[in-house]
Legacy VTK file of the C-alpha trace (Angstrom):
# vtk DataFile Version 3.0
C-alpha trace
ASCII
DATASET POLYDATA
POINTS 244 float
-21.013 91.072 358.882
-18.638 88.880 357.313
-15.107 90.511 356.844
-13.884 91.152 353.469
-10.420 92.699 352.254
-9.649 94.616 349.102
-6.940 95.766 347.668
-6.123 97.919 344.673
-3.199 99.094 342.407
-2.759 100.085 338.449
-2.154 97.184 336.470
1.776 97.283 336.390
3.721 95.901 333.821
5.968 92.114 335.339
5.257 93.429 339.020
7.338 93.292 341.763
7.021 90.492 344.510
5.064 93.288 346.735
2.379 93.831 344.393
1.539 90.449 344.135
1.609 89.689 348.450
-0.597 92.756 348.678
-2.707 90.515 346.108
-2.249 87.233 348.239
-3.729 89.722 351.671
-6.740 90.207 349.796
-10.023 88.948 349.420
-10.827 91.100 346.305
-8.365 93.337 344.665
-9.526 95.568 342.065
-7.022 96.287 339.004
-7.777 100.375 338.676
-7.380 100.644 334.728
-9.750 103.464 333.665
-7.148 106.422 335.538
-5.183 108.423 334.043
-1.989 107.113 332.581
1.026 108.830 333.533
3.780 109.522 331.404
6.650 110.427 333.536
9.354 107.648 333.769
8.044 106.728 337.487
5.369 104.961 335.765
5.430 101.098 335.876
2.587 100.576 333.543
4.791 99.798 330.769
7.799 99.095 332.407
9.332 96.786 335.059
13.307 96.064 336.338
15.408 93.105 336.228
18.662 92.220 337.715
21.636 92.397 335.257
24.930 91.486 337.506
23.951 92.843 340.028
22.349 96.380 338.955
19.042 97.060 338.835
17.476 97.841 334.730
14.981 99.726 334.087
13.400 98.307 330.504
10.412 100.184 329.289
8.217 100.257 326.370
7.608 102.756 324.129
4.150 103.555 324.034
1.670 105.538 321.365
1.067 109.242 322.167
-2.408 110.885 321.218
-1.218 114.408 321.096
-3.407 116.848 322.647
-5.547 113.925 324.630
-5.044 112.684 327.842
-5.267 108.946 327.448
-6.483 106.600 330.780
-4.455 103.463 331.621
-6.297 101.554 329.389
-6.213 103.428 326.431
-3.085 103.328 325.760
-0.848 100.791 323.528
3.159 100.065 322.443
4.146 101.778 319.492
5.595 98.434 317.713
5.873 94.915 319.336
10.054 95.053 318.506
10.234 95.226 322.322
9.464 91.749 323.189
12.469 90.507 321.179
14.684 92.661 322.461
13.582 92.310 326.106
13.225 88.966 326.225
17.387 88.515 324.798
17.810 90.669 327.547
15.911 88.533 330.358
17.667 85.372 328.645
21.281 87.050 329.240
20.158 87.747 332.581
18.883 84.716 333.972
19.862 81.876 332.196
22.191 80.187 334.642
19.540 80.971 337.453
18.222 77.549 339.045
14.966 77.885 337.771
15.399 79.409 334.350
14.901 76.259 332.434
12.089 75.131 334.517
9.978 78.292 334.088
11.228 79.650 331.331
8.551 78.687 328.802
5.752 79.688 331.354
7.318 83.428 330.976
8.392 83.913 327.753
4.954 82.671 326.732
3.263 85.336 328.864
5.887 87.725 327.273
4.669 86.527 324.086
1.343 87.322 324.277
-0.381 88.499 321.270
-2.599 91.147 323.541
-2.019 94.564 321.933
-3.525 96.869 324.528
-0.870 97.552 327.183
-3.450 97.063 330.439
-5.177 94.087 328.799
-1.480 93.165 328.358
-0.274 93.486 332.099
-3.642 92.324 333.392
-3.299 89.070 331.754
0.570 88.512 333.033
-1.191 89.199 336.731
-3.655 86.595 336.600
-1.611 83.646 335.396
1.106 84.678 337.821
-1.528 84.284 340.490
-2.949 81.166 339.406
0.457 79.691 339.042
0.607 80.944 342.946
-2.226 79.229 343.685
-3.373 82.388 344.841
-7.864 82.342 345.370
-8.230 86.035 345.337
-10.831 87.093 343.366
-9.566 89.734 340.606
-11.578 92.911 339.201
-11.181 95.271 336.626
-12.424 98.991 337.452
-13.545 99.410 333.747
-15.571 96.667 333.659
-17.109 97.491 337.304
-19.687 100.165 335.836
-18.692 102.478 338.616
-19.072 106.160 338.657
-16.302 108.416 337.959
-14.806 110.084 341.258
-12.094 112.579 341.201
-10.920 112.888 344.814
-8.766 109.746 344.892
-9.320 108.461 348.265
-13.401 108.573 347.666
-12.916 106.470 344.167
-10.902 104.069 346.293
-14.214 104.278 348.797
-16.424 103.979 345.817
-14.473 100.633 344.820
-14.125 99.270 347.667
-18.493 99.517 348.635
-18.826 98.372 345.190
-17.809 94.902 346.504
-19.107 94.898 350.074
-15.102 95.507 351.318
-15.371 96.174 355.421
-11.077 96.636 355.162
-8.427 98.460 352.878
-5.323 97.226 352.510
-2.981 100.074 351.234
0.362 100.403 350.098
3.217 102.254 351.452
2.606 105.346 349.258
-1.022 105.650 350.401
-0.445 107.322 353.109
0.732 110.059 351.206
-2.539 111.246 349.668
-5.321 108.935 351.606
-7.852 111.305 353.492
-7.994 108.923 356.613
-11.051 110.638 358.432
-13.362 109.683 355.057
-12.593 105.902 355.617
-13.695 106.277 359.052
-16.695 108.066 358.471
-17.289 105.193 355.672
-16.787 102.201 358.408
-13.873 100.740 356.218
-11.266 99.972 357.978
-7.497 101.664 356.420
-4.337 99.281 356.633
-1.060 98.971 355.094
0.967 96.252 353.328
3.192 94.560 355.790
5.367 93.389 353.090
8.851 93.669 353.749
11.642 93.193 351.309
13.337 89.482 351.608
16.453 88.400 351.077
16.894 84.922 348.350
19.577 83.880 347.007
20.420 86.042 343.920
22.359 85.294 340.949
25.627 86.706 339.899
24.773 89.269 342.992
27.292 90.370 345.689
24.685 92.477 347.351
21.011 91.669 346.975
18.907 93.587 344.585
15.484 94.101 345.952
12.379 95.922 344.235
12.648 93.644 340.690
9.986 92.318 338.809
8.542 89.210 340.065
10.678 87.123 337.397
13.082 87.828 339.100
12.251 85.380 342.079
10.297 83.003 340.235
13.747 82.328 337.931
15.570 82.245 341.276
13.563 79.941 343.756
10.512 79.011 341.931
6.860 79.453 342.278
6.112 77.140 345.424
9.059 78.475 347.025
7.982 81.760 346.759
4.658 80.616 347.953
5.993 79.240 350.794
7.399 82.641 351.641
3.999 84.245 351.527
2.494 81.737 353.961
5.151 81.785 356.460
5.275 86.241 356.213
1.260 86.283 356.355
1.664 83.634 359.476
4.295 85.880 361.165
2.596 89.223 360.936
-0.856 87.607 360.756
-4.022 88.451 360.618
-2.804 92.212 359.637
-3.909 93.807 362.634
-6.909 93.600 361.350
LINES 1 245
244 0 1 2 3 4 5 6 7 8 9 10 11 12 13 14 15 16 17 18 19 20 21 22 23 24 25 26 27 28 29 30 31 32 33 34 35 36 37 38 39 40 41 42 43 44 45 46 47 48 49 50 51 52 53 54 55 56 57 58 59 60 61 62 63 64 65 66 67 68 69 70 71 72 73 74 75 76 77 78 79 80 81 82 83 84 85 86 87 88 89 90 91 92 93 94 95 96 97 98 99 100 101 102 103 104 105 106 107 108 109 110 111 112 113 114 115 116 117 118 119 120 121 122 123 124 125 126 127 128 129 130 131 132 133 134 135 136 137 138 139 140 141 142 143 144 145 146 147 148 149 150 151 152 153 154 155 156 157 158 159 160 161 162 163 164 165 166 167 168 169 170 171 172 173 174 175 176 177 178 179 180 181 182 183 184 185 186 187 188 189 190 191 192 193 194 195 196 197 198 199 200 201 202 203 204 205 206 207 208 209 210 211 212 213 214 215 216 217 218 219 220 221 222 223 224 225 226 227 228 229 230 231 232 233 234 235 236 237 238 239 240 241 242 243
């Protein structure tokens, strides 16, 4: 039986550099939109962090409330588009002396751009042409569009997912291990891991101490997409094969 790796997360909003490794590990990874969107300010479906001299910004977008309704991932949409303009000053202030801001900075703000009013549709989008531009082969899929069956207990949805296309491992991330019922992967001959991702250090600017845990722009506008690539292939070399 041929080996096949999936991975999972929410569709986040510019994801950090983690999200998108955990992507690059993968065979498969499955972007879980039809959950239920949460609307505490640790969610990173509509909102991501950049580096302003040095301190970490949280920018978030206002998003449409159905009172009375619970509302899934992707259900839900921004209130008014006034947030790109604003953001994207914001990002300019930011990065604009970084080495690769002119180089990439079309590329970006025309993702920021996009058109795409649903928020998930919105982030999914950003994902996949972050991951082409990465040269990345994984093959993306959208829960909602899977025609799987609804399962509560989280760790048996992940299951559920991960039979749905033939996965033999799971690749979690750090947080997993916080909820994940380890005995029913087992008993479901898949195979639990977790991210080895671990923060690195590039050169930042207008940054005594390194920020880690930004959005991906963060890097790209710093050392560029093949650099960053490079990075990836020499981490997955290091700590290969996953222990897997």
């Amino acid at each position: 039986m041929n080996k096949i790796i999936v991975g999972m997360h929410q569709p986040n909003m510019l994801p950090w550099i983690g999200y998108f490794y955990k992507i690059f590990q993968s065979d498969v990874f499955i972007l879980v939109d039809d959950i239920q969107f949460i609307k505490s300010g640790s969610s990173y479906t509509n909102s991501f962090t950049i580096n302003e001299r040095g301190q970490t910004v949280k920018l978030t977008v206002p998003i449409k409330r159905v009172k009375g309704l619970t509302q899934n991932i992707n259900e839900i949409y921004p209130i008014d588009f006034e947030w790109k303009r604003k953001y994207k000053k914001r990002i300019e202030l930011a990065y604009c002396k970084c080495p690769y801001y002119k180089k990439e900075k079309e590329f970006i703000f025309d993702l920021l751009s996009n058109p795409i009013s649903n928020q998930s549709q919105y982030n999914i989008h950003f994902i996949k042409e972050i991951v082409k531009r990465l040269e990345i082969d994984t093959t993306i899929e959208i829960s909602s569009l899977m025609k799987s069956t609804a399962v509560e207990n989280p760790t048996e949805r992940i299951i559920h997912l991960a039979k749905m296309v033939n996965a033999t491992h799971y690749i979690s991330g750090r947080g997993g291990d916080n909820y994940q019922e380890h005995q029913l992967f087992k008993e479901n001959n898949i195979h639990l891991t977790y991210s080895n991702f671990i923060d690195f250090e590039y050169p930042q600017y207008r940054t005594e101490k390194f920020v880690k845990g930004l959005s991906i722009i963060d890097v790209i506008f710093n050392i560029g997409f093949e650099n960053l690539k490079k990075q990836f292939e020499e981490m997955y070399n290091e700590n290969s094969k996953l222990n897997i």
